[in-house]
C-alpha positions as CSV (number, residue, x, y, z in Angstrom):
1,X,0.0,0.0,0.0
2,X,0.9,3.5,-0.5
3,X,-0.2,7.0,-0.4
4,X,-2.4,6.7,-3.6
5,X,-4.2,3.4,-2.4
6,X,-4.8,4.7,1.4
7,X,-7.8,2.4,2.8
8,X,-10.8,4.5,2.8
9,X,-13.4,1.5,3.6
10,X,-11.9,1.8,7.7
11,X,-15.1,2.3,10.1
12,X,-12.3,3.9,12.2
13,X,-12.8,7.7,12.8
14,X,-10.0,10.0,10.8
15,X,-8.7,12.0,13.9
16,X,-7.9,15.7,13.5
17,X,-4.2,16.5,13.7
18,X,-2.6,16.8,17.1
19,X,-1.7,20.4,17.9
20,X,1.5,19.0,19.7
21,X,4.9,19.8,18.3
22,X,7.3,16.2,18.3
23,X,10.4,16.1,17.1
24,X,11.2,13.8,14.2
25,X,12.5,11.0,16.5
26,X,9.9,11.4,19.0
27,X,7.3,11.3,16.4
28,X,8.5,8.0,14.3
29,X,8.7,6.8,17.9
30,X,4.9,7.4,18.4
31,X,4.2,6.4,14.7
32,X,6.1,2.8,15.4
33,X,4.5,2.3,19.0
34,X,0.9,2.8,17.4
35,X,1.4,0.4,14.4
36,X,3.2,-2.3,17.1
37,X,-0.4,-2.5,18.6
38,X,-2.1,-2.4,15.4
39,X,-0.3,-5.1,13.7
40,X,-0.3,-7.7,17.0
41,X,-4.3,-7.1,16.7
42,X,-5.1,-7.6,13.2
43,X,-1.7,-8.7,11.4
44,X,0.0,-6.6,8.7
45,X,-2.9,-7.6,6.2
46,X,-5.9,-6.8,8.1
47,X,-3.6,-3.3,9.6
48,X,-4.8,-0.2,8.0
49,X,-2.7,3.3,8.2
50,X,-6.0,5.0,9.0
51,X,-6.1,2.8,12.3
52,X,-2.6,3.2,12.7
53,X,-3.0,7.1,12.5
54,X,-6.4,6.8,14.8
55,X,-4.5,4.8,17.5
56,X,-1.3,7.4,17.4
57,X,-4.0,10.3,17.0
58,X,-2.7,11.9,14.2
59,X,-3.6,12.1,10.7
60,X,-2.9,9.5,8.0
61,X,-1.1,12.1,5.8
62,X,1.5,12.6,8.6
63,X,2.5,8.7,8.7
64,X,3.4,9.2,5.3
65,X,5.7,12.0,6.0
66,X,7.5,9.7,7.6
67,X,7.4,6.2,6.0
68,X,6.2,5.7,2.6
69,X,3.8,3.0,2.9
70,X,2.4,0.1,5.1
71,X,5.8,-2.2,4.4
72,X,8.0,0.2,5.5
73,X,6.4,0.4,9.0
74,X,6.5,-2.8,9.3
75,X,10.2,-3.3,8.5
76,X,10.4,-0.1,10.9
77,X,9.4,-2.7,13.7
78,X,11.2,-5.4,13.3
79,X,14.4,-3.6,12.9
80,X,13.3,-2.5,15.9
81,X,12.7,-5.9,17.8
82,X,15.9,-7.4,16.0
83,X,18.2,-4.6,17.6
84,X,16.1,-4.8,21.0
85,X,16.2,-8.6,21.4
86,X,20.3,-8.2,21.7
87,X,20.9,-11.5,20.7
88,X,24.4,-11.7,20.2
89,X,24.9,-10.4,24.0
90,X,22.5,-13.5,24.6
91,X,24.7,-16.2,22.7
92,X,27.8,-14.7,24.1
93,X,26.5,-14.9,28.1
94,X,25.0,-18.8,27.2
95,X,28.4,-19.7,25.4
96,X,30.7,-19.0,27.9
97,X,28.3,-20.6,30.8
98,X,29.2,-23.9,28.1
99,X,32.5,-23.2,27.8
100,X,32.8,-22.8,31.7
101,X,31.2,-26.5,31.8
102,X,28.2,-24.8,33.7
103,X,25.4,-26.9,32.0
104,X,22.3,-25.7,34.3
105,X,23.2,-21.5,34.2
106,X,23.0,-22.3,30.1
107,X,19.3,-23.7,30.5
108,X,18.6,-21.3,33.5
109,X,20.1,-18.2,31.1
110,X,18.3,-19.5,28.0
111,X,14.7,-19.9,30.4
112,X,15.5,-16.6,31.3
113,X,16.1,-14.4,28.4
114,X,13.1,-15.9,26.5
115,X,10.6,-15.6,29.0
116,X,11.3,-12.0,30.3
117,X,11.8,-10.4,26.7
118,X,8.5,-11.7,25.9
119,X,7.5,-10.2,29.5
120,X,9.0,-7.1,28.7
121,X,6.8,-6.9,25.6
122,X,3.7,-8.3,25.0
123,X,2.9,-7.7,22.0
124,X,5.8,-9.6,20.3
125,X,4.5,-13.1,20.1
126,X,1.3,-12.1,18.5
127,X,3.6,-9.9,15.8
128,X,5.6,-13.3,15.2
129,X,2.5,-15.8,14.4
130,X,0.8,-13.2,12.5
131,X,4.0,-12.7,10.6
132,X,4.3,-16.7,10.3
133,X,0.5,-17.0,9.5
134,X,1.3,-14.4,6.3
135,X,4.6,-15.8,5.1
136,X,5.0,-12.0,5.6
137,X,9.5,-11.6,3.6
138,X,10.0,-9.5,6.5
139,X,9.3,-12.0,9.0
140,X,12.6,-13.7,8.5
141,X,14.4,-10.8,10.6
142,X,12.1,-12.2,13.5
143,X,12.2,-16.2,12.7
144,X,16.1,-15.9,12.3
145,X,16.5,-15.1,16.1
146,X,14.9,-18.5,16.9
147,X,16.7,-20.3,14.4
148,X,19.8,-19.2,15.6
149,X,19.0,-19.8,19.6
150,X,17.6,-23.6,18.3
151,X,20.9,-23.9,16.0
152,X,23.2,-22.8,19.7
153,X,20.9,-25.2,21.6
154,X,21.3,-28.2,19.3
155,X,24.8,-27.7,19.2
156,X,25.4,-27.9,23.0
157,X,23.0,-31.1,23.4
158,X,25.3,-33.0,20.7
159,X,28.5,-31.7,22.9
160,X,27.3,-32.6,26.4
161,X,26.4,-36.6,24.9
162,X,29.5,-36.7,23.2
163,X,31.1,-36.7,26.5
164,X,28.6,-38.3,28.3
165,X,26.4,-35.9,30.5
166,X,23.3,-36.2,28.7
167,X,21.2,-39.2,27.6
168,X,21.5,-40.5,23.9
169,X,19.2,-39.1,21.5
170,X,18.5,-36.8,18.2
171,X,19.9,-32.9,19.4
172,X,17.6,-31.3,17.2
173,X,14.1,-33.3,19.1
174,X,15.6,-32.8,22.9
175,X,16.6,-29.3,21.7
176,X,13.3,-28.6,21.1
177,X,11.6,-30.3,24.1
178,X,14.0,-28.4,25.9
179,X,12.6,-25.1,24.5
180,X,8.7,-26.9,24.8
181,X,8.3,-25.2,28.5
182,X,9.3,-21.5,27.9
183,X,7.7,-21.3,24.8
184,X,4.6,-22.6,25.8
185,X,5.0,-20.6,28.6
186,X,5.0,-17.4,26.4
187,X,2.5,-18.6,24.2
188,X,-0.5,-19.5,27.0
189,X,0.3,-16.1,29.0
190,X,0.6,-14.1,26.1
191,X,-1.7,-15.1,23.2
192,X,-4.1,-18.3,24.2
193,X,-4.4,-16.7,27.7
194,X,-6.4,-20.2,28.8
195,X,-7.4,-20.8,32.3
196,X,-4.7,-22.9,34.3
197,X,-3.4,-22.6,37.7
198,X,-1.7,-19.8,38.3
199,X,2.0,-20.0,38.0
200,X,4.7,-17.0,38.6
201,X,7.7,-16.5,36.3
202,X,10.2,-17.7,39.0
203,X,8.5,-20.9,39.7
204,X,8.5,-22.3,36.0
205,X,12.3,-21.1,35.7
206,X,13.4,-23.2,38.4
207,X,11.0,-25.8,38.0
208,X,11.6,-25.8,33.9
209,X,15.4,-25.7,34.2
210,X,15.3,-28.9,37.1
211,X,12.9,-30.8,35.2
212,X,15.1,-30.0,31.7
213,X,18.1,-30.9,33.0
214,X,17.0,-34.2,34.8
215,X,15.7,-35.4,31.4
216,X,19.1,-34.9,29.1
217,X,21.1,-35.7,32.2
218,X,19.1,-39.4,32.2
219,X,22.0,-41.2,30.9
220,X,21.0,-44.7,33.2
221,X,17.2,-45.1,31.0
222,X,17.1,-47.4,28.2
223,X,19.4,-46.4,25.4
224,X,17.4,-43.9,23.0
225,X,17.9,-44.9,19.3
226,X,21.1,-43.0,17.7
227,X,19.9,-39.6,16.3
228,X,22.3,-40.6,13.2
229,X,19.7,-43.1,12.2
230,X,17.6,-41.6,9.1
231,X,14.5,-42.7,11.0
232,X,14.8,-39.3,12.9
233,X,13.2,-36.4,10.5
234,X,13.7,-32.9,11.6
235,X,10.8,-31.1,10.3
């Protein structure tokens, strides 16, 4: 979308323009911020600019001085998210805790950087299935932080059995049960929001990490069938 093809079916209201004077950083701040909560409610296709503009309270010509159309907005946020996620400082603090031989502060640090970014903002999990849900090109910025935390996670599984700490097995399926708990985690607080018994952050850290850790450390259980064998299909 651009200027020319502006949505004009919206039921939303076109606000009058704000008699407030913003800076140019302080107003793309305000622009992004509204489109953030537009896009986790309705998803970059069903996101108009005049709901954008109606949620920042400006006009729709002013998002235009500042981005060009819907897409750019977008990108706008996930450059955003990939520079506020820090995930480089993430890898680095988990890679040394291997290094150091610390096996539960790398679960414990992986637990704990997932769940409070999501904590920090909200809005972020619904931005990523909607993005999934619309094989939006853009989404890759967000989908590439997982891949790379997965990648990291598989890695260190296939390390610790090679010398015998964890229990025989495919890395890439106990690298994903291993991330089952805080993602599921994220995903019922955050989006599903279904009725459960109430849990604090703290308590599924250091429940998640002990329960994690006893199940790759199971090295006495029956013998799990070699992840070389081409049974195992990573999907």
């Amino acid at each position: 979308m651009d200027r020319a093809s502006v949505e004009s079916s919206s039921v939303l209201p076109q606000p009058a323009a704000s008699g407030n004077r913003l800076s140019l950083a302080q107003r793309r701040r305000q622009l992004i911020e509204a489109a953030r909560r537009v896009f986790a409610e309705r998803g970059f296709r069903g996101a108009t600019t005049r709901q954008i503009a109606a949620t920042a309270g400006v006009t729709e010509a002013l998002i235009f001085q500042h981005f060009p159309d819907k897409d750019s907005l977008y990108a706008a946020i996930l450059d955003e998210e990939a520079a506020r996620s820090r995930i480089d400082d993430w890898l680095a603090e988990i890679e040394n805790y291997k290094a150091s031989g610390a096996d539960e502060a790398v679960i414990r640090c992986l637990f704990t950087r997932l769940i409070t970014h999501h904590e920090s903002d909200p809005d972020l999990i619904r931005l990523m299935v909607f993005s999934a849900l619309e094989n939006h090109p853009l989404a890759q910025q967000i989908h590439g932080r997982a891949t790379r935390i997965h990648k990291f996670l598989e890695g260190f599984i296939a390390d610790r059995q090679r010398r015998g700490r964890f229990r025989p097995g495919s890395p890439a399926v106990l690298a994903r049960a291993t991330l089952a708990m805080p993602v599921y985690y994220i995903l019922q607080r955050h989006l599903f929001k279904t009725p459960s018994s109430p849990v604090t952050t703290a308590e599924i850290i250091e429940e998640g990490v002990a329960f994690t850790l006893a199940g790759l450390r199971d090295v006495t259980g029956p013998a799990a069938p070699s992840w070389h064998s081409k049974e195992v299909v990573s999907p």
